[in-house]
N, C-alpha and C positions, 0 to 999 in steps of 0.2 A: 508403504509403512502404515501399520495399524495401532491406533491410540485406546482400545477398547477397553483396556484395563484400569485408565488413568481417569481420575476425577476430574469431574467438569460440574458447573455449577447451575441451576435452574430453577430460577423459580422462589430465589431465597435458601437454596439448598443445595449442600454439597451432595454428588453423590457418582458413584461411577461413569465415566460416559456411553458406555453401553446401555445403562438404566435410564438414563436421561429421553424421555418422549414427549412430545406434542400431541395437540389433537388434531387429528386429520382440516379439521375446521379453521386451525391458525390462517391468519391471512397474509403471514410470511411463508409460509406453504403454499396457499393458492394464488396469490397475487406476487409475492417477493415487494409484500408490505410491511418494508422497515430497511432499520439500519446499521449499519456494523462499521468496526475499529479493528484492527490489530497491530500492537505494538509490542515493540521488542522488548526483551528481559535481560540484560548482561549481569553474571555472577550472583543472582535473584534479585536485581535492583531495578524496575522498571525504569525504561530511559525517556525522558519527554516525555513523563506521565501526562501533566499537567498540557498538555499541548495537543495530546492524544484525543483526551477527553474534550476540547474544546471542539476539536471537528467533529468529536459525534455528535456533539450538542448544537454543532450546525448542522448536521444532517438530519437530525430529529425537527431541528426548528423547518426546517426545509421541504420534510415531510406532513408538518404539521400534528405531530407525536410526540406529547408529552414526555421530557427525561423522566423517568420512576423513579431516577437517584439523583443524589446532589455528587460536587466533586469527592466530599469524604465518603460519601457510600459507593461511589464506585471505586475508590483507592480501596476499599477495605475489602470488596470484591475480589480486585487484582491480587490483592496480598495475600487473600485465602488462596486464592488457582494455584499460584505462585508458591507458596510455602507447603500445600497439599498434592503438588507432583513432583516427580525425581530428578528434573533437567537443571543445571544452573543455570542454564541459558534456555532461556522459553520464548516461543512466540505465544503471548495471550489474544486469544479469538472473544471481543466480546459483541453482542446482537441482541438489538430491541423491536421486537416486533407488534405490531397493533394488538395483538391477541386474539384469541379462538373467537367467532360468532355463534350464532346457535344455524347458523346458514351460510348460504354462500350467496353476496349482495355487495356490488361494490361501494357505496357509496360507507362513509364512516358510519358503524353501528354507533347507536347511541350511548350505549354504557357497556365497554370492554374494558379488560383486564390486558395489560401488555405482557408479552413474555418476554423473560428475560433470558436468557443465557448466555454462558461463558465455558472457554476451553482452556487449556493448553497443551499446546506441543513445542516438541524438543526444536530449537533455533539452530537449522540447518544454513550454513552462509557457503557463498561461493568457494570451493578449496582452493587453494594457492593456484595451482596448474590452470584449473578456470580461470583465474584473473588475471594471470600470466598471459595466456592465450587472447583471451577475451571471449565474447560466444558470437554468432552467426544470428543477424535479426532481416525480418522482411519488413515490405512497407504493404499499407494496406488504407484504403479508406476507413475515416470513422464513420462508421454505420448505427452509433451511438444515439439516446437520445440527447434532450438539448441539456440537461440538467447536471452533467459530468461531475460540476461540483458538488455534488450531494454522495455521499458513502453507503448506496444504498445496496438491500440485497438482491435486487434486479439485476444480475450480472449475465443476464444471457447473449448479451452483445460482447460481451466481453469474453465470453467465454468460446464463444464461434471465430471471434478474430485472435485469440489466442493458439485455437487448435493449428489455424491457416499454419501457424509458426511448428508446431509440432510436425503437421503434415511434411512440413519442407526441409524439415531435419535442423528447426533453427531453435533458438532461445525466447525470443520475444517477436512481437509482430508491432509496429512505429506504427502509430497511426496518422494520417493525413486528411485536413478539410477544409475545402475550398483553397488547398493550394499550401495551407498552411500546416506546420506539424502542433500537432498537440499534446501527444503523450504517447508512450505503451500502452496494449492491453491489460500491466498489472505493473506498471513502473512509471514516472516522469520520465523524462529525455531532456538531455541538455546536449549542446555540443561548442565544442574549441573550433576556433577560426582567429588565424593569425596570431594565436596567443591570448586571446578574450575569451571568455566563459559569456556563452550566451544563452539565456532562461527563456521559454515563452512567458509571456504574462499571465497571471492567474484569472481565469472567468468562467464562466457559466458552463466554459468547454473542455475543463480544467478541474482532476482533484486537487484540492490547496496538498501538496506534501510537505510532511512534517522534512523527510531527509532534504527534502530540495531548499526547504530553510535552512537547515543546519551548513550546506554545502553552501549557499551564497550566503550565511554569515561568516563561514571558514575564510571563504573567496578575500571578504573586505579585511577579513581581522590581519588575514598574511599579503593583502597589499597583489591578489592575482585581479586582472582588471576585469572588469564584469559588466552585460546589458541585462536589463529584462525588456525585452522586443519580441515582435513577431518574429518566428524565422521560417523562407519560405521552402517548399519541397529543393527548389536549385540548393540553398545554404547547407539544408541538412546531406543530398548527397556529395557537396564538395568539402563538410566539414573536414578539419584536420583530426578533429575525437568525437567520437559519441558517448554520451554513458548513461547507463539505465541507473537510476536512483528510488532505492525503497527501503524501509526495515529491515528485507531480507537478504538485500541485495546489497544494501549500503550503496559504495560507489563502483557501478562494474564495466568495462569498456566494450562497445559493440565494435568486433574489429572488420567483418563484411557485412554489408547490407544486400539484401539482395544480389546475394552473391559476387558485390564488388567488394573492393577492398574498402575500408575506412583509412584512409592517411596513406600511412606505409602497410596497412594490414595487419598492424600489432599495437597492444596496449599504449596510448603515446604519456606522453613526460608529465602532461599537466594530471589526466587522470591518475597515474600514479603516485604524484605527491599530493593529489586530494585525498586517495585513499589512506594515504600515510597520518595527513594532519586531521581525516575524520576519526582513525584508530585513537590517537593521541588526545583529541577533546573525549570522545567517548571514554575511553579510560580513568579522565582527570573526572568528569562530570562519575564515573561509577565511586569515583576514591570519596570525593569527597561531595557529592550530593548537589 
């Protein structure tokens, strides 16, 4: 699917995103120095705006890269992407990078300019039948570096253990280290056992997810009992549910893993009434703010 037609934002500047360019010199181009957000739009209302922005602001502090905006200037960003393309439901792409050098040198130039840009695209979610089902995920070691918590655009680790997944005819690729799970290649992972909603902890090896907060405040507010623990390679293949958790993904259930079954091999009971009570907050939070 191609977005060439549709406005994106750069630089202080609305303008088509086909028009939109960099200088070959950027050092989000030659190094994948900087950092990036993408949060969902239901019915043009950004969801966990405010929440949004705070991890990028920890990935900026992370990176040691001045934010260029405060929170109202980047709300006012979003509100432009948002109200200047066609979707009611948009996923907003935003990215701050060091900016152009007059060379290529790695160490921080002394006085750059960051670039900024911003997109959107139309907010593609799981269709029915897919969540029905569930999708087919592998496991893989993380090959990552150490700094997982940081949203940065260095995603070529992520992007090589994500193919593993495409190669095998799957949805997502689980990652595994030192024994431990710690995420998708582009989703959290949680999983059911015995009835418990169990979280890994959040660290260094871990993006903080916005939807994985929203899921274990659902958890405590409806009384589903919950850990945030390690959980080790044995837990996650004897889980009773797995489920990928993101913006786009919301809450989706992996029903084989490496070509075994999850549970019984179909979406189980607890992921689908999370799914249900995330639609229901998401809704009330669009109604009324």
């Amino acid at each position: 699917m191609q977005y060439l037609g549709d406005t994106a934002y750069l630089n202080g500047q609305l303008l088509p995103l086909a028009e939109a360019k960099v200088s070959p010199l950027d050092r989000g181009f030659l190094f994948g120095d900087g950092a990036y957000e993408v949060l969902p739009v239901y019915s043009r209302r950004p969801f966990r705006l405010t929440q949004h922005l705070k991890r990028l602001q920890q990935s900026l502090d992370g990176i040691q890269l001045a934010n260029p905006y405060d929170l109202a200037g980047w709300t006012a960003i979003v509100e432009q992407l948002v109200a200047a393309n066609p979707w009611d439901d948009q996923g907003i792409y935003l990215q701050v990078t060091r900016g152009a050098d007059v060379k290529r040198d790695h160490p921080f130039p002394a006085v750059v300019t960051p670039t900024v840009f911003g997109m959107s695209m139309p907010l593609v979610m799981p269709s029915a039948e897919v969540r029905e089902r569930g999708i087919a995920a592998v496991t893989a070691t993380d090959t990552r570096w150490s700094r997982c918590d940081l949203k940065t655009t260095s995603l070529l680790a992520n992007v090589l253990l994500r193919q593993q997944a495409v190669d095998a005819g799957a949805g997502e690729t689980i990652l595994l280290r030192d024994g431990l799970l710690t995420e998708g290649s582009a989703a959290s992972v949680l999983i059911v056992s015995q009835g418990t909603l169990i979280a890994p902890p959040q660290s260094h090896l871990i993006l903080p997810g916005v939807t994985y907060d929203v899921v274990l405040e659902l958890a405590a507010q409806h009384g589903l009992p919950s850990e945030i623990r390690p959980i080790s390679e044995a837990e996650l293949r004897t889980a009773d549910e797995v489920w990928l958790l993101s913006s786009t993904k919301e809450v989706l259930a992996v029903t084989t893993l490496d070509g075994q079954p999850v549970g019984a091999g179909t979406p189980g009971p607890l992921g689908r009434q999370m799914w249900q009570w995330y639609q229901t907050f998401k809704n009330t939070v669009m109604r009324h703010g």
